[in-house]
VEXVEXBA-665703 format. One record per residue: residue number from 1; residue in one letter; x, y, z of N, C-alpha, C in turn. Coordinates in pm, whole numbers. Atoms other than C-alpha are relative to their C-alpha. Last residue first. Example, Ala and Ser with C-alpha at 12.3 -4.5 7.8 and 13.67 -1.06 7.14 Angstrom:
! residues 2
REC	2	s	-82	-119	-6	1367	-106	714	-77	109	73;
REC	1	a	89	-119	0	1230	-450	780	90	120	0;
//
This chain:
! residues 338
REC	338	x	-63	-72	-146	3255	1180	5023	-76	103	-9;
REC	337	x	38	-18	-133	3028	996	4761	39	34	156;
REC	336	x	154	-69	-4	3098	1159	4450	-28	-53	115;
REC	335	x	-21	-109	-69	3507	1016	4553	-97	145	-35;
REC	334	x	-69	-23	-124	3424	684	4593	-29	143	40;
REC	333	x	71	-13	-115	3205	664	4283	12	48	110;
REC	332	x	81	-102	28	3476	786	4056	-124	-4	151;
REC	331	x	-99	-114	9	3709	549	4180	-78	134	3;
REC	330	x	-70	12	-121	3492	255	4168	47	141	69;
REC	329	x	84	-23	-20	3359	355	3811	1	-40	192;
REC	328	x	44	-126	31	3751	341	3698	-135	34	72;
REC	327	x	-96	-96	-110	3783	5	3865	-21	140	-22;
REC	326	x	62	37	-139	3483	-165	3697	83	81	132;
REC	325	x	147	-138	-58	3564	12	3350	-23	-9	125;
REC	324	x	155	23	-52	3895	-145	3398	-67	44	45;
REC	323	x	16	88	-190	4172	37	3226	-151	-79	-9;
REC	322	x	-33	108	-19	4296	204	2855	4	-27	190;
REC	321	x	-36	21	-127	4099	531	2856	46	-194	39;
REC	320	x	-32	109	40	4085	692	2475	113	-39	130;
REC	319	x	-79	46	-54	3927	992	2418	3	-128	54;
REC	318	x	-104	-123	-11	3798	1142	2126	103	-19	108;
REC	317	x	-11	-74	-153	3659	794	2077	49	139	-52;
REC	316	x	77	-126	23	3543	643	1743	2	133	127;
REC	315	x	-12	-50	131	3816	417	1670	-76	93	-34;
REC	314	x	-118	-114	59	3839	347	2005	-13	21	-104;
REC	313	x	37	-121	-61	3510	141	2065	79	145	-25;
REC	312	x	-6	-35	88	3720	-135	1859	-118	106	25;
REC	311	x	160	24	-9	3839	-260	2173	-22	103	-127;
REC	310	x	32	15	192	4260	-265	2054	-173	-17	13;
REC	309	x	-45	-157	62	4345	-107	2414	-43	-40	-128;
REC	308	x	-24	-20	149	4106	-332	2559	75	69	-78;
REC	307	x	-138	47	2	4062	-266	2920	77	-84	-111;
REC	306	x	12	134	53	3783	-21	2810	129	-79	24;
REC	305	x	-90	97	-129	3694	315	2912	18	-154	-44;
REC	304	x	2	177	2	3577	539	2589	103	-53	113;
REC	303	x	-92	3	-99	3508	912	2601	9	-198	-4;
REC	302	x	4	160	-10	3317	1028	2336	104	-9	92;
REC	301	x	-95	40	-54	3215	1400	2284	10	-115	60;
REC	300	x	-103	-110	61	2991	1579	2009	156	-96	93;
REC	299	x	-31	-78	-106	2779	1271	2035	126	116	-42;
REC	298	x	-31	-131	37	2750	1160	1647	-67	86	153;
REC	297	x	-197	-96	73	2866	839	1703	-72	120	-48;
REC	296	x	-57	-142	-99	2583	715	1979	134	87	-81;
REC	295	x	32	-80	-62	2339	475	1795	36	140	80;
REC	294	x	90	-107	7	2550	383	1545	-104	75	47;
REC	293	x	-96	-59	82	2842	242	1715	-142	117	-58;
REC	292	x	2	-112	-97	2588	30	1942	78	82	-81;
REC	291	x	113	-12	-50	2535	-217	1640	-50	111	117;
REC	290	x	27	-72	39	2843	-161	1510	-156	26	-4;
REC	289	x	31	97	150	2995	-350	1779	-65	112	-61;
REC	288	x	-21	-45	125	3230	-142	2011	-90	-18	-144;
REC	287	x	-134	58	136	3380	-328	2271	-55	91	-97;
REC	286	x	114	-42	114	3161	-111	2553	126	-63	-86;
REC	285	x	57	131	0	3281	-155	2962	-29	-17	-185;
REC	284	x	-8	57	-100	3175	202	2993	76	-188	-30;
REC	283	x	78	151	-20	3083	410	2758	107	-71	123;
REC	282	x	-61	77	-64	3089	797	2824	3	-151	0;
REC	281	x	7	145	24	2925	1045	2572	117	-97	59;
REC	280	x	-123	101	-29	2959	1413	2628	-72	-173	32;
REC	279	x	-119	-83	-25	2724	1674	2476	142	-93	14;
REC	278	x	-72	-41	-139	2515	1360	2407	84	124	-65;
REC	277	x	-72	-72	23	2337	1299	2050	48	59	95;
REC	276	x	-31	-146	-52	2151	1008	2048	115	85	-60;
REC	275	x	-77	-88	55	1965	721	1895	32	154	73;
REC	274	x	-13	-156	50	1782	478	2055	98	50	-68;
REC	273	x	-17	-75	-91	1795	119	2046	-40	147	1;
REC	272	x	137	64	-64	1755	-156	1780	-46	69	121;
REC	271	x	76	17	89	2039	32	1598	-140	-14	45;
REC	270	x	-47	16	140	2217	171	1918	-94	-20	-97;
REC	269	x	-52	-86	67	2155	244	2275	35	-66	-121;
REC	268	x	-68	23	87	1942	50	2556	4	117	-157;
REC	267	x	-101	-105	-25	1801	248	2825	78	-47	-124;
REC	266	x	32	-133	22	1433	158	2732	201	65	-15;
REC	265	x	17	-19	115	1504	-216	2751	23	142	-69;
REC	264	x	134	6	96	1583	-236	3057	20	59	-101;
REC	263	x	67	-126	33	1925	-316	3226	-121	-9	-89;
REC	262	x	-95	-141	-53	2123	-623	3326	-50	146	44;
REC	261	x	79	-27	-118	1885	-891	3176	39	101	124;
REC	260	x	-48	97	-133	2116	-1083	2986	-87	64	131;
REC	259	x	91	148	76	1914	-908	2623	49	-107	159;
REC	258	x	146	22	39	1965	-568	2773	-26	-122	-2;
REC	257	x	89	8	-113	2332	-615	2873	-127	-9	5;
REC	256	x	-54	73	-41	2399	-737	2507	-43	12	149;
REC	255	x	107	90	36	2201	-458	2347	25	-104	78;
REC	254	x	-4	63	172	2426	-184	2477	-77	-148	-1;
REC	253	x	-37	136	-16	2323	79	2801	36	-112	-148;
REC	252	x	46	87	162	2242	424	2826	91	-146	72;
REC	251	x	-60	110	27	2233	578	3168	-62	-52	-112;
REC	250	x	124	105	31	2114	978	3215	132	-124	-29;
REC	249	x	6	82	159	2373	1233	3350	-112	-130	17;
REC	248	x	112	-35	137	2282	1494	3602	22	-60	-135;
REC	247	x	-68	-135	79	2602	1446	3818	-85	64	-77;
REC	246	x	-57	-121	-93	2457	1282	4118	78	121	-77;
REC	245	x	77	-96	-69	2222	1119	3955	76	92	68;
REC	244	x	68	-87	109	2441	964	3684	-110	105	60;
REC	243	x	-88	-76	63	2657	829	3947	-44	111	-76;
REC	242	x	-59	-127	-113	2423	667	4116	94	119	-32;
REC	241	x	130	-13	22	2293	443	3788	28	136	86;
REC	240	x	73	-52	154	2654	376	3729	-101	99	31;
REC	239	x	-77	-78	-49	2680	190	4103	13	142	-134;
REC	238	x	65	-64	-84	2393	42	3989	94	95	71;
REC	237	x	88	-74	98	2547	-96	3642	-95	87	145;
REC	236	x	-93	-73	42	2867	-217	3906	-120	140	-142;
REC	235	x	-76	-99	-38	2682	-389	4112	51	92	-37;
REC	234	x	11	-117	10	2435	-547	3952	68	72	71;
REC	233	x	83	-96	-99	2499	-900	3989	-16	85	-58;
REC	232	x	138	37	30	2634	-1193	3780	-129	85	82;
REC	231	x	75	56	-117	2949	-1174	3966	-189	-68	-43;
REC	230	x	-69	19	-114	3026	-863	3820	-46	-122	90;
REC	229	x	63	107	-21	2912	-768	3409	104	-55	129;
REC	228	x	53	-73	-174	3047	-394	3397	-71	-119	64;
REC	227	x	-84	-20	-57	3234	-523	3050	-3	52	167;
REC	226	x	10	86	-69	2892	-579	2917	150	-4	91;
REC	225	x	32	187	87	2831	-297	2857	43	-44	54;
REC	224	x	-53	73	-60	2666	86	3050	71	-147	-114;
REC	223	x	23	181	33	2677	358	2900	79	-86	34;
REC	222	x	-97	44	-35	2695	757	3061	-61	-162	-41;
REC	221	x	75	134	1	2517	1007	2892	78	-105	51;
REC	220	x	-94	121	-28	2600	1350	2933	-103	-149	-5;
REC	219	x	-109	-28	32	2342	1605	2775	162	-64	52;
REC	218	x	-120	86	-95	2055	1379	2795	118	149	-72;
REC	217	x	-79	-139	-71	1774	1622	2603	101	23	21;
REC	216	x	68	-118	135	1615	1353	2306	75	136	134;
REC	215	x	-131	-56	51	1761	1081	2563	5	122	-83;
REC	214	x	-30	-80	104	1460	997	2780	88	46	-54;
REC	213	x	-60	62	69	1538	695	3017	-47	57	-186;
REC	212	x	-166	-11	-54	1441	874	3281	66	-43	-74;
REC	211	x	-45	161	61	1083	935	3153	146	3	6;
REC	210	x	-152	-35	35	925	1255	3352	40	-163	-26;
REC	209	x	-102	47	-105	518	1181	3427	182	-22	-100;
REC	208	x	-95	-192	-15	314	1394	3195	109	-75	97;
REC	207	x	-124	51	-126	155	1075	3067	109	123	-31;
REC	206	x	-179	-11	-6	-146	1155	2845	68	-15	128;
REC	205	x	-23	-72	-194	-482	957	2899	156	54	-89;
REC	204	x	-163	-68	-11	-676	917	2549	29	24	125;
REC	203	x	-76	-138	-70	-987	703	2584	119	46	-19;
REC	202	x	90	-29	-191	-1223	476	2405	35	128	57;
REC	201	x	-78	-75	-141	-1029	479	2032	-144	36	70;
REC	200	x	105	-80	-66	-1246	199	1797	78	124	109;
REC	199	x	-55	-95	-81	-1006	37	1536	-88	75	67;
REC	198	x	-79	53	-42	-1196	-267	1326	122	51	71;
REC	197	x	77	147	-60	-1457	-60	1162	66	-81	100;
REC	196	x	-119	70	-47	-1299	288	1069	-63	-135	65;
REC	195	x	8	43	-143	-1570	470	888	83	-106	60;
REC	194	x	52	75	-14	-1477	674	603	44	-46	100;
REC	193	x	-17	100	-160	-1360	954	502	-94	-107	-16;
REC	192	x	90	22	-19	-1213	1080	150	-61	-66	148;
REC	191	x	67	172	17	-930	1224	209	-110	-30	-26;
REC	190	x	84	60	-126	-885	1612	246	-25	-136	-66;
REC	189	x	117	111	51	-590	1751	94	-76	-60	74;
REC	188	x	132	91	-108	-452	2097	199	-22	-133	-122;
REC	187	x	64	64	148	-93	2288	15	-145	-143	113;
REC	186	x	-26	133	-37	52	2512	289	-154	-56	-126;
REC	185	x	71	4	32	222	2830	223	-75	-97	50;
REC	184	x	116	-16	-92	362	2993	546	-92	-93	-101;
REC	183	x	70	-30	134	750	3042	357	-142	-59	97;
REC	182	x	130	58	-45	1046	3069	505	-87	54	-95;
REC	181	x	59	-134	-10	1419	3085	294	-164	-49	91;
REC	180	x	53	3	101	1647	2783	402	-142	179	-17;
REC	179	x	-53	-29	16	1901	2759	676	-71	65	-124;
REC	178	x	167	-132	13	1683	2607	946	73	90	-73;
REC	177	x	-73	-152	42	1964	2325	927	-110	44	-39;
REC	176	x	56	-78	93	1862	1981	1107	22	105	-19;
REC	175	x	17	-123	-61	2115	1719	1160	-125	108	-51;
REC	174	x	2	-147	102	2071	1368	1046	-4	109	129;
REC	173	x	-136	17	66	2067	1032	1314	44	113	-147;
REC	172	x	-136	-50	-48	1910	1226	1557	110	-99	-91;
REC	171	x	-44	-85	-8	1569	998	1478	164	38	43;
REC	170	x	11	-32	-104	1558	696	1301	46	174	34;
REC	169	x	-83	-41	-49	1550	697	930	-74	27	119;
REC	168	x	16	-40	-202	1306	480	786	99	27	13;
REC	167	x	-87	80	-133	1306	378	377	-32	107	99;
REC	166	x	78	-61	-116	1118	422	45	75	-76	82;
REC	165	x	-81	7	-82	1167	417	-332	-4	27	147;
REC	164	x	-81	-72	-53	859	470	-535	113	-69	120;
REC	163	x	-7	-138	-21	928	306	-751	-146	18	73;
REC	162	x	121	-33	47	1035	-65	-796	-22	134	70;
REC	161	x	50	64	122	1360	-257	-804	-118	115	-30;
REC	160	x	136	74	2	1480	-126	-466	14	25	-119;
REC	159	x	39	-52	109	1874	-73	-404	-153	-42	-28;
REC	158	x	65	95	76	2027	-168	-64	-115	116	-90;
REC	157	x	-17	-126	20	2371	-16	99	-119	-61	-109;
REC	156	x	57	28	129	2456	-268	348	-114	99	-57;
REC	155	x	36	-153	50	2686	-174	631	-85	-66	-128;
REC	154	x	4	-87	97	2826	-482	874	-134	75	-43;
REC	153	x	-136	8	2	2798	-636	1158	86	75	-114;
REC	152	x	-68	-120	-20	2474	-516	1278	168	50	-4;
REC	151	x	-56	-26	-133	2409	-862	1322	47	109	18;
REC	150	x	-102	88	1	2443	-945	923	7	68	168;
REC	149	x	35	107	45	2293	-600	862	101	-100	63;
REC	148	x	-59	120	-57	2322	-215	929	-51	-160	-3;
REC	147	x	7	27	-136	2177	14	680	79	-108	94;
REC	146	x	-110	143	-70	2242	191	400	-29	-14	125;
REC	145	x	60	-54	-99	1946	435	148	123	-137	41;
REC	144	x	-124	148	-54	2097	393	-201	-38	14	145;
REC	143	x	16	6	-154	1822	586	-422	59	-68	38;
REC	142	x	79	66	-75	1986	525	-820	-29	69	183;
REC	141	x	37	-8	-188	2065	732	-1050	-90	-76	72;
REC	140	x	167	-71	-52	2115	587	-1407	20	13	183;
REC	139	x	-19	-93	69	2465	511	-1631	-158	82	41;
REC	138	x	54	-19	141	2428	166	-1549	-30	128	-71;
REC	137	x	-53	119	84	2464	250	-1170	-100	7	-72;
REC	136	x	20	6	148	2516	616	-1045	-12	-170	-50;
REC	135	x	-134	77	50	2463	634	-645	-38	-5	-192;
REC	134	x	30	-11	159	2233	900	-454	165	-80	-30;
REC	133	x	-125	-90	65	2316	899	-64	-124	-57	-146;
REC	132	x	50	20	147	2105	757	246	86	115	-73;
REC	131	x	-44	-35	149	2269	637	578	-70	89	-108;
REC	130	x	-86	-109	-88	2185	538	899	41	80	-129;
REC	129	x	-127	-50	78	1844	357	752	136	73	87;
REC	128	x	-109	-16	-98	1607	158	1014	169	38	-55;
REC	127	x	1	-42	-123	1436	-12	738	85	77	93;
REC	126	x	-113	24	-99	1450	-37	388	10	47	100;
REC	125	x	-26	-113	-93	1101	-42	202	149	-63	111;
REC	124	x	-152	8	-109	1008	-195	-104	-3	102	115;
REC	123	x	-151	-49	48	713	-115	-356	74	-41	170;
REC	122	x	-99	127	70	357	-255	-392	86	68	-64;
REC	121	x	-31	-55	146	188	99	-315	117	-137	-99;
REC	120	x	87	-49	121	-44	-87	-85	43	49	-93;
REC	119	x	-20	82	22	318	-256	101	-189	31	-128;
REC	118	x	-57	81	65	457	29	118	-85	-89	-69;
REC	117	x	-43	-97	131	202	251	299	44	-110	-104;
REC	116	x	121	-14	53	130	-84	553	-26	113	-93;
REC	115	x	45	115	39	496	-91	623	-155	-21	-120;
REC	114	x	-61	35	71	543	253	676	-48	-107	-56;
REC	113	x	15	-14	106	270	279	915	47	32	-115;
REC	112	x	117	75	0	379	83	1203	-72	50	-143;
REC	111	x	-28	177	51	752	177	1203	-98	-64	-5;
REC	110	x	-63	13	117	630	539	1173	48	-141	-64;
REC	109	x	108	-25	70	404	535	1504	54	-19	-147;
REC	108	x	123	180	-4	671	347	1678	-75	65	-64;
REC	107	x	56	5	-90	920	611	1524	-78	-75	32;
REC	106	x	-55	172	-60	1181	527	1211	-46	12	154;
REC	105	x	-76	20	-148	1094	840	1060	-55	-128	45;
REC	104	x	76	3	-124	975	790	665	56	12	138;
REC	103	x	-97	49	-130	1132	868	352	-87	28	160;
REC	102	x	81	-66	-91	941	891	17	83	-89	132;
REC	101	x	-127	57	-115	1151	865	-315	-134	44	124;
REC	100	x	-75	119	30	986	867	-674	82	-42	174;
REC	99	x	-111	-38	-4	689	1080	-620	100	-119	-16;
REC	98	x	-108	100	-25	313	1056	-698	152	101	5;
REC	97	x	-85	-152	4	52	1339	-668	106	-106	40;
REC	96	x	9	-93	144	-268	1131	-738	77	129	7;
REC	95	x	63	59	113	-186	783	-569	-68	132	-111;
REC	94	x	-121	17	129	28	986	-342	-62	-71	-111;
REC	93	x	-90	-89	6	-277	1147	-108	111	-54	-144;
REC	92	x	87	-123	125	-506	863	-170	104	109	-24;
REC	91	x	-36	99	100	-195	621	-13	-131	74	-88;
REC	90	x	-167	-70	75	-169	903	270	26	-106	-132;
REC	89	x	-12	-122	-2	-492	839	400	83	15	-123;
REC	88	x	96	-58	82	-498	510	385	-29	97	-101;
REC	87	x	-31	137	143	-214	449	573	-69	3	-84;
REC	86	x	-148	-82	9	-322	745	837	48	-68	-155;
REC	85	x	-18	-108	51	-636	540	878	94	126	-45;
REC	84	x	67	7	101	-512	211	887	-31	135	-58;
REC	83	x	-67	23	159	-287	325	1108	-9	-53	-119;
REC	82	x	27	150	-5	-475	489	1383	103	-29	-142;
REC	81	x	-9	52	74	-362	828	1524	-64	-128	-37;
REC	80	x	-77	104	-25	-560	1107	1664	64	-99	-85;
REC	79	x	-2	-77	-125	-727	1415	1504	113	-107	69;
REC	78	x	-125	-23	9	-684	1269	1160	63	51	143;
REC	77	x	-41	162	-49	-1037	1153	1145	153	-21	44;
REC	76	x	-1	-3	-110	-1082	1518	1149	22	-136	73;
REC	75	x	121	37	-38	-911	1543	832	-46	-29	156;
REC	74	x	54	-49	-111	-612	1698	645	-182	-5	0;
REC	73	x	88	43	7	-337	1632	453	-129	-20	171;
REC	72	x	21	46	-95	-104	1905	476	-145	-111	-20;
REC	71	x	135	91	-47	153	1937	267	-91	-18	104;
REC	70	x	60	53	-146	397	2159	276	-66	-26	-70;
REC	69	x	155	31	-61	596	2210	-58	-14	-52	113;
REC	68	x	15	-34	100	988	2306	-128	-123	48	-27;
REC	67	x	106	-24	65	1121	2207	208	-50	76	-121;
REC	66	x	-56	41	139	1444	2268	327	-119	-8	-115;
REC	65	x	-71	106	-5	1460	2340	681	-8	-67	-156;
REC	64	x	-97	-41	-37	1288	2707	649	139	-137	-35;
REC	63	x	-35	-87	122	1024	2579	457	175	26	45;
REC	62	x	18	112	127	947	2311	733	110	46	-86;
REC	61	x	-112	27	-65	1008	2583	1022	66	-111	-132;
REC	60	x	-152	-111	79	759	2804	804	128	-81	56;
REC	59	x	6	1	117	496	2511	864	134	85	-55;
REC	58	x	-55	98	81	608	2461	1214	2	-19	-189;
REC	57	x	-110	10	-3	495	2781	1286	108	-106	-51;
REC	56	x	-76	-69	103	177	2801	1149	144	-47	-25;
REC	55	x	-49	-106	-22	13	2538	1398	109	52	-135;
REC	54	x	-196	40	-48	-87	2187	1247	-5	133	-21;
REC	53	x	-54	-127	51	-491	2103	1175	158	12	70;
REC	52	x	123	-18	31	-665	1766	1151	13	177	-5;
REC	51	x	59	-99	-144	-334	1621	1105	-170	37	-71;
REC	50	x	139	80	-33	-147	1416	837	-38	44	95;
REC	49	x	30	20	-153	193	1597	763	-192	-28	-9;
REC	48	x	134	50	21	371	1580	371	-64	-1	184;
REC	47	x	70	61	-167	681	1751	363	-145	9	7;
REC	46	x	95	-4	-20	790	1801	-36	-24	-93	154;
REC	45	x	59	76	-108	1132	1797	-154	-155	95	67;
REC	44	x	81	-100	-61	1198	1885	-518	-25	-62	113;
REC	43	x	61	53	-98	1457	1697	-721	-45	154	71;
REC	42	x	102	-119	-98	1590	1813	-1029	-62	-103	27;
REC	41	x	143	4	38	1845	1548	-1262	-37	138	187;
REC	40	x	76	-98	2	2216	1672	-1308	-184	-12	-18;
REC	39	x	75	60	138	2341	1303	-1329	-112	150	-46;
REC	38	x	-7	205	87	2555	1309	-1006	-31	20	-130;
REC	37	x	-163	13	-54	2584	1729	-845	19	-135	-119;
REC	36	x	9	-71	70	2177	1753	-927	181	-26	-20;
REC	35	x	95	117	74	2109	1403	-739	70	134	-116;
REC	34	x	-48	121	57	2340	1505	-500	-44	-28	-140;
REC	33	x	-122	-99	55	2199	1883	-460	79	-94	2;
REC	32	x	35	-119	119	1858	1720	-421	111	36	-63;
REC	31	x	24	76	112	1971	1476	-142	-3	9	-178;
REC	30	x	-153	51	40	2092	1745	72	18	-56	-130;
REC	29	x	-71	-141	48	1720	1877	81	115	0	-61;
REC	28	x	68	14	117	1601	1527	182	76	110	-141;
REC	27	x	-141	102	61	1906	1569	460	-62	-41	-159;
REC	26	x	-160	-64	35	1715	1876	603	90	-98	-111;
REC	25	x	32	-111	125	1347	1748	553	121	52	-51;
REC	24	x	10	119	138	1462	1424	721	-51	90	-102;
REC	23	x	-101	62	40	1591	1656	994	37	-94	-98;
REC	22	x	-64	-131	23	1303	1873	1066	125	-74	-81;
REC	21	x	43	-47	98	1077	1572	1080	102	145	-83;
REC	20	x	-79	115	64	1286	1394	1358	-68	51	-153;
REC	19	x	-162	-23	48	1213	1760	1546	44	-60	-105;
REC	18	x	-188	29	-143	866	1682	1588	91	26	-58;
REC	17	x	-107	121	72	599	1870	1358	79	-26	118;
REC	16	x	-113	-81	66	302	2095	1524	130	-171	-26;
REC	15	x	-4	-19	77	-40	2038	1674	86	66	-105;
REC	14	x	-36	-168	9	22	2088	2030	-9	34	-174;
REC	13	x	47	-69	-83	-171	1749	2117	14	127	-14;
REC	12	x	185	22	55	-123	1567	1761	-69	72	126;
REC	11	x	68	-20	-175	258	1594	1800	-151	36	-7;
REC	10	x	84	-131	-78	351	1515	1440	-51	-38	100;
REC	9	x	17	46	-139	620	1277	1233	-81	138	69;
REC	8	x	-71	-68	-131	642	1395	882	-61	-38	144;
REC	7	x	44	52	-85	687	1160	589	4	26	181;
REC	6	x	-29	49	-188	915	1324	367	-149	-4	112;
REC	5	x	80	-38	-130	839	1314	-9	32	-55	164;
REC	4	x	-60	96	-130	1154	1320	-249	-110	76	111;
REC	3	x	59	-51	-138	1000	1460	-602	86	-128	104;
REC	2	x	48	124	-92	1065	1417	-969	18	77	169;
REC	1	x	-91	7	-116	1073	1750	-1185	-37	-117	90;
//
């Protein structure tokens, strides 16, 4: 039976999986019943987690979400991260329990040791996936993992040469379904250790301080583009900013204001951005590119302002507000601040 290992993202203080793990176990799962559906081959998914130990619960949450095998590789060097060691780690781990597909979250800790995985098991890796499906060419299944390219202008749907197969899905772009039977087992490997020479951790401080430009909760989100550009000021992305406090919505923003200096980095939304999933999703000002497109299309509710009626923002709206964002956010303001 060949194997699709998921690469699980873990909270190393409460000792348990993040969410973006739940969801690459879910869609791994999917994968399986493609692969069986296409060319009737068996796939098994297997969640692999690197810790020095990881609470029960998450283990059955694993099982539950699709999972086949837990993994837990497991050392005290493991307590914190480094990414040599992690990289390491996990390249003893598959070097004697190989698989053909291994999918990684597209987190700063994940976009750092991907790479360095890959590049010891001399095999490919496609980044920053929105996508992945099972495709038939030459009469053989192939991994098709798709991502945005060409400026996020288009969709490209790229095939690796060499096995194991391996790409980054950001989070919230999959759903996760706890739909599966539970199960507590968990399968241990301990690494060999050794001494980390050229990584020394001093101190850990955590930061309990509230991040405003957290989206993993946002249930309205209101984005800002460049269409809110006034003068060369901030008027209109601060008038925004007020808005969102007074209703309890957070401000996203699209790459374009970011890069002119408009808004920080953090608030920005799409490929190179975050990824969300708003209750209600408001852009602002927003043409559309498919660069912001995939950060925010699977909000349950889209609302698009744009004096554009052909802005190609519409095509993913539910609703669909031909005016100027600058007047609309005028309007609104006015009458939150009586």
């Amino acid at each position: 039976m060949k194997k699709i290992i998921v690469y699980c993202e873990v909270d190393f203080v409460n000792k348990k999986l993040e969410e973006v793990s739940y969801e690459l176990i879910s869609k791994a799962r999917s994968l399986t019943k493609i692969a069986k559906e296409l060319k009737n081959e068996d796939y098994e998914v297997e969640a692999v987690a690197l810790l020095d130990e990881i609470e029960i619960e998450s283990v059955k949450n694993a099982y539950k979400a699709g999972a086949n095998i837990f993994t837990l590789i497991k050392s005290d060097s493991l307590k914190v991260f480094s990414q040599t060691v992690f990289a390491q780690s996990f390249v003893e781990y598959f070097n004697q329990n190989k698989s053909d597909i291994i999918i990684f979250p597209a987190t700063p800790r994940g976009r750092i040791v991907a790479p360095r995985i890959t590049t010891s098991l001399d095999c490919g890796l496609v980044a920053d996936c929105t996508g992945l499906d099972f495709i038939v060419r030459d009469d053989k299944l192939m991994f098709a993992p798709t991502r945005p390219t060409f400026g996020s202008e288009l969709m490209a749907t790229i095939i690796s040469k060499t096995l194991p197969q391996c790409a980054t899905v950001r989070a919230k772009t999959f759903n996760a379904e706890f739909i599966y039977e539970e199960n507590d087992k968990i399968n241990e490997f301990k690494p060999i250790s050794y001494e980390e020479n050229r990584i020394k951790l001093v101190k850990t401080i955590l930061d309990n301080t509230p991040n405003e430009y957290d989206f993993s909760d946002a249930k309205i989100i209101l984005a800002a583009g460049y269409g809110l550009v006034h003068n060369k000021d901030r008027k209109y992305f601060e008038k925004l900013e007020q808005i969102a406090k007074l209703i309890g919505a957070k401000v996203g923003s699209t790459r374009k204001v970011v890069d002119l200096g408009y808004m920080p980095q953090a608030t920005q939304i799409g490929q190179t951005g975050s990824t969300v999933e708003a209750e209600i999703y408001v852009a602002f000002g927003i043409s559309g590119a498919l660069q912001h497109i995939s950060g925010m299309k699977n909000s349950k509710k889209i609302i698009a302002v744009n004096i554009d009626e052909d802005a190609e923002i519409f095509n993913y709206s539910d609703y669909k507000i031909v005016a100027n964002a600058k007047t609309i956010i005028d309007n609104i303001y006015e009458k939150l601040s009586k």
